[in-house]
C-alpha positions in Angstrom: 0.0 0.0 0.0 1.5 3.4 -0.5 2.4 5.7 2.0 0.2 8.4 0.9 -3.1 5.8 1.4 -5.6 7.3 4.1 -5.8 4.3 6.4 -8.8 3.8 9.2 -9.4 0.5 11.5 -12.0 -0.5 13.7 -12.9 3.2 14.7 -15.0 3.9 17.8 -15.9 7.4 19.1 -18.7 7.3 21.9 -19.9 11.1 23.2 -21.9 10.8 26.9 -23.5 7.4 26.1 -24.0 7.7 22.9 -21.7 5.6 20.1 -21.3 7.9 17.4 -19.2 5.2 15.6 -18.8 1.8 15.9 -16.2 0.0 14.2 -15.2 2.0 11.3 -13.3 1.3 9.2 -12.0 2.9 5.4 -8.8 2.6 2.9 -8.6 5.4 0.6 -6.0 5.0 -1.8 -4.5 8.3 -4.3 -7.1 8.9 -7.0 -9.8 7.7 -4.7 -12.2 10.5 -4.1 -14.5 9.4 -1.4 -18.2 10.9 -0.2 -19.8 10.2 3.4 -23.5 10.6 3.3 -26.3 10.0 6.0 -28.2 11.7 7.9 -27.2 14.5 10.5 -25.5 12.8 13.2 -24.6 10.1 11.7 -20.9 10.8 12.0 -19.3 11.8 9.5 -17.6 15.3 10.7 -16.4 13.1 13.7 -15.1 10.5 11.1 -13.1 13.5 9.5 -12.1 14.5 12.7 -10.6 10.9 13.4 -9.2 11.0 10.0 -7.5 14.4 10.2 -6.1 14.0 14.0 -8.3 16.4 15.0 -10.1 14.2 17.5 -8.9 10.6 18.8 -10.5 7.5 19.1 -11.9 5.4 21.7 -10.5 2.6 20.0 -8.9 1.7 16.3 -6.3 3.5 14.0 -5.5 5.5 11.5 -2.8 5.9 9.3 -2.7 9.0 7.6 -0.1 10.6 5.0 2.2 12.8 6.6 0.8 15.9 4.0 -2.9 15.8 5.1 -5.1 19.2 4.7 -8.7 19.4 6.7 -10.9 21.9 6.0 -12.8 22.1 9.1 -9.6 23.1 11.0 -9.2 27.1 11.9 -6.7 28.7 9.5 -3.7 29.3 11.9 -3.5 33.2 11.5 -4.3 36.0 13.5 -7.5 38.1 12.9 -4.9 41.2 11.6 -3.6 39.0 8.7 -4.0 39.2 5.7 -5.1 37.5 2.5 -1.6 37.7 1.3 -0.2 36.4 4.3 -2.5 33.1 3.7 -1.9 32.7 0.2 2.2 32.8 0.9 2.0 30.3 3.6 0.3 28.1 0.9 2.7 28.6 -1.6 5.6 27.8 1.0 6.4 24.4 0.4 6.2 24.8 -3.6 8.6 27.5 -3.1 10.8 25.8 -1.0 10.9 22.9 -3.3 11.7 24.7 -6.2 14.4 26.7 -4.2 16.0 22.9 -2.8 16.1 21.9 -6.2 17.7 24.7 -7.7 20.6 24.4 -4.5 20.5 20.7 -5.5 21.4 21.2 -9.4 24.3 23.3 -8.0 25.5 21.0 -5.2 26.0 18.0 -8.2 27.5 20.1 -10.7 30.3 21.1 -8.3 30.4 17.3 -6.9 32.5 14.1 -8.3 30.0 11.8 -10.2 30.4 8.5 -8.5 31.4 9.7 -5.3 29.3 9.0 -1.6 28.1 12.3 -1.5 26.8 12.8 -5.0 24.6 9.6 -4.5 23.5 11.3 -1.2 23.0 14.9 -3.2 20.9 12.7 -6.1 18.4 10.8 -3.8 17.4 13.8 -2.4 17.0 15.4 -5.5 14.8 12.5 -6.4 12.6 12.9 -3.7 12.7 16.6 -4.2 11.7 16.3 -7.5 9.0 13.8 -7.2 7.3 15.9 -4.5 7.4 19.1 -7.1 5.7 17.3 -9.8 3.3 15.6 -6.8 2.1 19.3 -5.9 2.6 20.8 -9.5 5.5 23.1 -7.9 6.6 25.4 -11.1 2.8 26.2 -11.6 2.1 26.9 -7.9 2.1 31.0 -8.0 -0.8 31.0 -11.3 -2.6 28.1 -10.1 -2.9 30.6 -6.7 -4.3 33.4 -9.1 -6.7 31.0 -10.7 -8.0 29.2 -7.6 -8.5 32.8 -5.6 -10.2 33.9 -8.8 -12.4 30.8 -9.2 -13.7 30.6 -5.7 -15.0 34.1 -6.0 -12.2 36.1 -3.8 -10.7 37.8 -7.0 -11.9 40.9 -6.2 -10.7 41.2 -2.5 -7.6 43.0 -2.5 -4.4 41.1 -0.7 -4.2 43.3 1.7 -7.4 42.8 3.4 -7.2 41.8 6.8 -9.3 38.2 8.0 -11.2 40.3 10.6 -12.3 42.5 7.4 -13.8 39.7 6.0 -17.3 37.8 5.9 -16.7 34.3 7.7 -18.1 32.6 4.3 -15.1 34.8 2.6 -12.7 33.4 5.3 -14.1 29.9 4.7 -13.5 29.7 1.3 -10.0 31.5 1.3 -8.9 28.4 3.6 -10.5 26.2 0.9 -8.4 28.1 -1.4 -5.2 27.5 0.6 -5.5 23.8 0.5 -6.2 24.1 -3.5 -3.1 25.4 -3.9 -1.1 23.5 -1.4 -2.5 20.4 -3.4 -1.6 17.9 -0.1 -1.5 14.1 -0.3 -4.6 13.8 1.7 -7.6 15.9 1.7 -10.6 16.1 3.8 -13.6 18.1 3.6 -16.7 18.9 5.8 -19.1 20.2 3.6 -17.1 22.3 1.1 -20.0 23.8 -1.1 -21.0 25.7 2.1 -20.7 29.5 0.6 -20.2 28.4 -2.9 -22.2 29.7 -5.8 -22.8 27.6 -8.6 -19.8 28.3 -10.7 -17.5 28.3 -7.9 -18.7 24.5 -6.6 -18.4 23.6 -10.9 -14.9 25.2 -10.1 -14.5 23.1 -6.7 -15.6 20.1 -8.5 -12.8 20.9 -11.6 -10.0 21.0 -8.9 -10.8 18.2 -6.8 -10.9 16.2 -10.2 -7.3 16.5 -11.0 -6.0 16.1 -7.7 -3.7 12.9 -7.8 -4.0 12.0 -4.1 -6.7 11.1 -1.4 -10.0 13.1 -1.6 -12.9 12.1 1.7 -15.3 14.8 1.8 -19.0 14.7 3.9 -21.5 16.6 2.0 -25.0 17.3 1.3 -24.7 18.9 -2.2 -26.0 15.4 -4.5 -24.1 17.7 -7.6 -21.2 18.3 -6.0 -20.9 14.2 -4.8 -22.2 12.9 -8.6 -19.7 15.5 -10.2 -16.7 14.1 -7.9 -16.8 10.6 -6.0 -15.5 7.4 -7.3 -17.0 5.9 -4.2 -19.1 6.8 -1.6 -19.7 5.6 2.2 -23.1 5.5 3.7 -22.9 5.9 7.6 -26.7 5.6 7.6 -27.4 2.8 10.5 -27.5 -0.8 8.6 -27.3 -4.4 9.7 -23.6 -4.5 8.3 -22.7 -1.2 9.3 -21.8 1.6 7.3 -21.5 0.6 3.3 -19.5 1.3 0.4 -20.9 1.8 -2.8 -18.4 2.0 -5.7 -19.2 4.9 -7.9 -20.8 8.2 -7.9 -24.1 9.6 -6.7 -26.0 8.9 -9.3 -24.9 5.0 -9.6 -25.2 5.0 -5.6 -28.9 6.1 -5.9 -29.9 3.3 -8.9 -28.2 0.5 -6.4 -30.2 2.1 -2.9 -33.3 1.4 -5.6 -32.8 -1.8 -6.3 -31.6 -2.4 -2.4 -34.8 -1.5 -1.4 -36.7 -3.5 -4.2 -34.6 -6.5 -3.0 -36.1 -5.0 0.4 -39.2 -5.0 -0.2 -39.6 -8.8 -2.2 -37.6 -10.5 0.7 -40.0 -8.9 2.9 -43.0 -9.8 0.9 -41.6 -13.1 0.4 -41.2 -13.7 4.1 -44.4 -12.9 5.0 -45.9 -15.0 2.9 -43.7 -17.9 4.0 -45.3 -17.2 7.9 -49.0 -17.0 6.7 -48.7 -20.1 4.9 -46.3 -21.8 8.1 -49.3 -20.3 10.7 -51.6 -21.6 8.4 -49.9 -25.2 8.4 -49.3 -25.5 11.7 -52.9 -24.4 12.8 -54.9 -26.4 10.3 -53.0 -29.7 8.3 -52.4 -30.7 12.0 -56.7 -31.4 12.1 -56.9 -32.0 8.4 -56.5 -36.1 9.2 -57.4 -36.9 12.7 -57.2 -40.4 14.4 -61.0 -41.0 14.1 -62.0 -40.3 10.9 -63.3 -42.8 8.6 -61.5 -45.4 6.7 -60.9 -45.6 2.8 -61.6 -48.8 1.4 -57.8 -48.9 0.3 -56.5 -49.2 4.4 -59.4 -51.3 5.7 -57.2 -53.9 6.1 -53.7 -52.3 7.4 -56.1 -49.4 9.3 -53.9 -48.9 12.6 -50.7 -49.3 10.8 -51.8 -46.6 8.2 -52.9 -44.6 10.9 -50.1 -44.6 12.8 -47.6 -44.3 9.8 -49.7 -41.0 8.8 -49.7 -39.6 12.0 -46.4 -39.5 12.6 -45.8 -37.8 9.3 -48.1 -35.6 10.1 -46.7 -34.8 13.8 -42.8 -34.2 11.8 -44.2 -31.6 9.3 -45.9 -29.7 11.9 -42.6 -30.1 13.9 -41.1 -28.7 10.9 -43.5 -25.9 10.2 -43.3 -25.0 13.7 -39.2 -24.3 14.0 -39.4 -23.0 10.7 -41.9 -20.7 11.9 -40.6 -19.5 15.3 -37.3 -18.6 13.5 -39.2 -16.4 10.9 -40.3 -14.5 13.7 -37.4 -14.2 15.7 -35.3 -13.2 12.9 -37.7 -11.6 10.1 -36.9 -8.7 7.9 -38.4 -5.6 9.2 -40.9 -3.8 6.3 -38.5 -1.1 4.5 -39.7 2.4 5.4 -41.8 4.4 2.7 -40.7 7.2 0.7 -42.5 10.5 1.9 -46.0 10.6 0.1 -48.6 13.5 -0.3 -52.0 12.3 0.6 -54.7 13.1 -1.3 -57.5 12.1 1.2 -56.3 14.6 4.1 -57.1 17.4 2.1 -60.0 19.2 3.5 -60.9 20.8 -0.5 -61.2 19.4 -3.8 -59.5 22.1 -5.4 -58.4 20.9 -8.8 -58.1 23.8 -11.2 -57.9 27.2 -11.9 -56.0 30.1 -10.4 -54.9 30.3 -6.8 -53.4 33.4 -6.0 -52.4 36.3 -8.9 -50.0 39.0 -8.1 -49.5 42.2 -9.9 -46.9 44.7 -9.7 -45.3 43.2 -7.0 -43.0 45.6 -4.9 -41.1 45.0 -1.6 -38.9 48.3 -1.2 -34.7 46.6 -1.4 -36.4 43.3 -1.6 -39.0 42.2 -4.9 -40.1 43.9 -7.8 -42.2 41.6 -9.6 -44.2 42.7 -12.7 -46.9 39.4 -12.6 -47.1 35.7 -11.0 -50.0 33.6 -11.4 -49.8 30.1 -9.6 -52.2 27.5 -10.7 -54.0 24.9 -8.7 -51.9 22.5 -9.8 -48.7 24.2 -10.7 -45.1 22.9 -10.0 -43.1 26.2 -9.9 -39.7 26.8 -8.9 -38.1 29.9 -8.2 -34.6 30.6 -8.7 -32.0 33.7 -8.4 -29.0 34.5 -6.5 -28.9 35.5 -3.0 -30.8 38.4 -2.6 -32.8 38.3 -5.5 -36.1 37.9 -3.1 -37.1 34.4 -3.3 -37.9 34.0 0.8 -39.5 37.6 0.0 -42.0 36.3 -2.7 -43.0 33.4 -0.7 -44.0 35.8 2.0 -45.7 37.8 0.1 -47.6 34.6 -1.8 -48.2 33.4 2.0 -49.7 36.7 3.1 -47.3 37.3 6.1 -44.8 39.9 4.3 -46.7 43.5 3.1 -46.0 44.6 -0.2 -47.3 47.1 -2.6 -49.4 45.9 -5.9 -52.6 43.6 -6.8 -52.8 40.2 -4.5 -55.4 38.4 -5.3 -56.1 34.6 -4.0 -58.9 32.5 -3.5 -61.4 32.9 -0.9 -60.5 30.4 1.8 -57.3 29.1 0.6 -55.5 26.9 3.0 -51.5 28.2 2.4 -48.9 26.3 4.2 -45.2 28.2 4.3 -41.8 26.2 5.3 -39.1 28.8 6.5 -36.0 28.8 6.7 -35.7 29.8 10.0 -38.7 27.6 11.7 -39.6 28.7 15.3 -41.6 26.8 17.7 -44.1 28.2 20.5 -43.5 25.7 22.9 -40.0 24.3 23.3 -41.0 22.4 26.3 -43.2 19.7 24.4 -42.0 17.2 22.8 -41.6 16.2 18.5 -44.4 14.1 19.0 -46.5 16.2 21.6 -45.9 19.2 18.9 -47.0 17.5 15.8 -50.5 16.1 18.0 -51.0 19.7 19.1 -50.8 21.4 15.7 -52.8 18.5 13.8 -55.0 17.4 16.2 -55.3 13.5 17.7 -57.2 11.8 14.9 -55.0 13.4 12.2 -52.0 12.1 13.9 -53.4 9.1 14.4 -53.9 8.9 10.7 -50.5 9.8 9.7 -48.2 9.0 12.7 -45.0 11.1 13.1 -42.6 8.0 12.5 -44.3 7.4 9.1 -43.0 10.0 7.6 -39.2 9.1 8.3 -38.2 12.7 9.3 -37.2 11.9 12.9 -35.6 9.3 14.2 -37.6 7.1 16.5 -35.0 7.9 20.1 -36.0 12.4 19.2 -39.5 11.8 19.0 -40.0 12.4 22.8 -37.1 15.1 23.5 -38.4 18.7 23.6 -38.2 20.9 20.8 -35.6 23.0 22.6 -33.2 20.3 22.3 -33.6 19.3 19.0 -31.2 20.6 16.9 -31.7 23.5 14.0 -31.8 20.5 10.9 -34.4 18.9 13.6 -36.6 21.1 14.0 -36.9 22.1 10.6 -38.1 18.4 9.3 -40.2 18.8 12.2 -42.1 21.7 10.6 -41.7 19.8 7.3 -43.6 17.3 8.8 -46.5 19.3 9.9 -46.8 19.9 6.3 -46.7 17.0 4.8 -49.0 15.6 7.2 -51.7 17.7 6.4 -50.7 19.3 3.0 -52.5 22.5 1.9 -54.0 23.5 -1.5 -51.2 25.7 -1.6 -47.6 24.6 -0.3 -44.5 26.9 -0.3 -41.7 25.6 0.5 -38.0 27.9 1.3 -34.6 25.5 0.8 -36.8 22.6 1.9 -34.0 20.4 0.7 -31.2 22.4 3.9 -30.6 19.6 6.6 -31.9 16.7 4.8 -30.0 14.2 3.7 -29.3 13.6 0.1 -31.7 10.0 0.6 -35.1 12.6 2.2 -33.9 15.4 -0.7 -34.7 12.5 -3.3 -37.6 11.5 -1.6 -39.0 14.6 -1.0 -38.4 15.6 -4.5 -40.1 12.6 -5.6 -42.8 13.4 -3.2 -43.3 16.5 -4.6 -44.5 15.3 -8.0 -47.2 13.3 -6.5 -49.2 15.5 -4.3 -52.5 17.4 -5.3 -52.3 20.8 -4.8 -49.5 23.9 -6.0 -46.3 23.6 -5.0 -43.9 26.6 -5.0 -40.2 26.0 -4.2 -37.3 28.4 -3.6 -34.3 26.5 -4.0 -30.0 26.7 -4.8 -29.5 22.9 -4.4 -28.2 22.8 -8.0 -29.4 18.8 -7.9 -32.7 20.2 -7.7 -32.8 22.9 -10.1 -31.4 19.9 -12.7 -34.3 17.7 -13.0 -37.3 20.1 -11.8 -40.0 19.3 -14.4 -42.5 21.9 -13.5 -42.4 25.4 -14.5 -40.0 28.3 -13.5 -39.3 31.6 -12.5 -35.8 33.3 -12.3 -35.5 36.6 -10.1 
């Protein structure tokens, strides 16, 4: 294995009493460019942590190339330095390189060929050498004008202080660092954070034609089809986490036919216990000791008897072991995509125009000339930051005032997912919250746990201590529960994991009712088949 594999054993990280990982373990071999997905919490900044050093293990080891850049990690600069100051502590070892190998070419010209210390001179240069084409060395100070450029920090003079800076500015100038340092081993936690969309195509460019270890976590389903050869799902399974060999698009065609695979072993186990609780209950009574004789065993009756019995007594023997281990050890039914349902609409709604807006204008926020949104309409609305999406689905929800014609229909039931959700009561629990707002029969109807947003151990903490993703499914929830004629929806796919994002966008095509979406997940955006509007 070469030395500049990223190697993890048996890793175990436990925070309070809860095991975070259990038994982890990963090779990641130069040109390997692996993703960890699952849902938040399932550890996968901790496993970067464990990777990077940053954080040690209960148990297990890692074996990590000596050049290894985390992201995550504070950039080690004081507040009063500056951009230059970062970008020439990057280009430090490229320089240094290229000044050891010029010192080296003059150290053998003046030195006998053959000699003890000309060997000496030329294995260094070796290694010298192959670490300047490992980093790209002579191309170190453009590729630094090209990667400041491309992440968007072109226009930010060098002599701007960190302190001056936004903290999504700093973040993607230590991005930038590791770009141009081009280490061995590089780990990410969620790199398209403060990316645009042609600064993560420019991300995804880079980390393409890096020659060493790539293991990045990350929500963005672009960013992970664009640039894993593998990818790692830390989502709880019988074998633990698994690796799936490809990128995001081939990972999601093999969870399909996982859970098709799912889904017939279940079907085919049931089946198997009906027709075992059906044998054991019934074929036991289906001959019994005194029913009549056939002409055939009139004269060997008792024998017969006896001899049928007995086979009889070993198939429900059979039947029975069979069935008790069915039921010990059956495969649980596979959870169901998130579904809009039709029958807990309280209108029939079908057709025609919800709500119209004309001359739309939100002083610094929205000017909007004219909007119509359909009963049925699949709209998406797209701009950069800024460009008033959160602002039109305020004003389309009534809670934001704005000048202009608003007209919707009388008695239209609008439901609004923010992107900052707040809860009343941050005393009661996930489960008490979503009974309160929907009422005990609906809930019955539709139980929390159906919908697969929270996990089973947070349905009875309180709100307060769920965390931001949390409480946000939570309100997503509430939605989808009980979903309006009219459902507007702000970044619903921030905090989910890239599995919920494709069933929610799946969801979302299947629903009655308008649905409005504000959205920069670039995955989205792709393959939305509805209409749009850019502002």
């Amino acid at each position: 294995m070469s030395v500049s594999a990223l190697l993890a054993h048996d890793l175990v990280r436990t925070f309070g009493s809860r095991r975070v990982l259990d038994g982890v373990s990963l090779v990641a071999s130069p040109g390997h460019r692996i993703g960890l997905i699952g849902e938040n919490g399932t550890g996968k900044s901790t496993l970067l942590r464990l990777l990077a050093g940053a954080d040690e293990p209960d148990s297990g080891t890692v074996v990590r190339p000596p050049d290894l850049g985390f992201l995550h990690q504070e950039m080690p600069f004081e507040p009063a330095s500056t951009i230059a100051d970062v970008v020439d502590d990057a280009l430090r070892e490229a320089r240094e390189i290229l000044a050891a190998l010029d010192r080296l070419t003059g150290a053998l010209g003046s030195t006998v060929e053959g000699s003890p210390a000309y060997a000496e001179l030329l294995s260094e240069y070796g290694e010298r050498l192959d670490r300047a084409q490992e980093t790209d060395a002579w191309d170190a100070d453009r590729r630094a004008g090209i990667v400041i450029a491309g992440l968007g920090l072109g226009e930010l003079p060098r002599d701007r202080t960190l302190a001056s800076i936004s903290g999504g500015q700093r973040a993607r100038l230590g991005l930038a660092a590791l770009l141009i340092r081009r280490p061995s081993a590089l780990l990410l936690d969620e790199p398209t954070n403060h990316l645009d969309d042609a600064a993560a195509v420019f991300l995804e460019e880079q980390l393409r034609s890096l020659p060493g270890v790539v293991v990045l976590a990350s929500h963005d389903r672009a960013f992970l089809d664009a640039v894993c050869t593998d990818l790692i799902d830390l989502d709880p399974a019988v074998e633990g986490p698994t690796r799936y060999g490809g990128n995001y698009s081939a990972y999601q065609a093999e969870k399909r036919a996982e859970w098709e695979r799912w889904q017939r072993r279940f079907a085919e186990e049931q089946e198997e216990i009906a027709d075992l609780r059906q044998s054991v209950s019934v074929t036991a009574h289906q001959v019994a000791p005194g029913r009549a004789r056939r002409d055939s065993e009139k004269m060997g009756y008792g024998h017969t008897t006896g001899r049928v019995q007995n086979q009889i007594s070993r198939r429900v023997r059979n039947a029975t072991r069979r069935l008790d281990e069915l039921e010990r050890e059956q495969v649980r039914k596979p959870p169901e995509p998130l579904r809009f349902r039709a029958s807990t609409l309280t209108s029939t709604v079908t057709d025609g125009i919800l709500v119209s807006l004309r001359d739309i204008r939100v002083p610094g926020r929205l000017s909007l000339d004219r909007l119509d949104v359909s009963a049925s309409d699949r709209l998406l609305v797209t701009g950069p930051n800024g460009a008033g999406k959160s602002t039109l689905l305020g004003v389309l929800a009534g809670r934001l005032d704005a000048t202009g014609d608003i007209h919707g229909r009388r008695g239209l039931r609008i439901g609004l997912l923010t992107q900052d959700t707040d809860f009343d009561r941050l005393d009661r629990t996930a489960r008490e919250t979503y009974e309160q707002a929907l009422g005990p029969q609906r809930a019955e109807t539709v139980p929390l746990r159906s919908l697969g947003l929270l996990a089973a151990r947070d349905l009875a903490r309180p709100v307060g201590d769920l965390s931001v993703g949390q409480r946000r499914r939570l309100a997503l929830a509430l939605l989808i529960a009980d979903p309006p004629e009219l459902l507007l929806l702000d970044e619903p796919t921030n905090h989910l994991s890239p599995r919920l994002c494709d069933e929610l966008e799946e969801a979302l095509g299947t629903g009655p009712g308008a649905v409005v979406v504000a959205s920069h997940d670039r995955w989205l955006r792709a393959r939305w088949a509805g209409r749009r509007i850019e502002l």
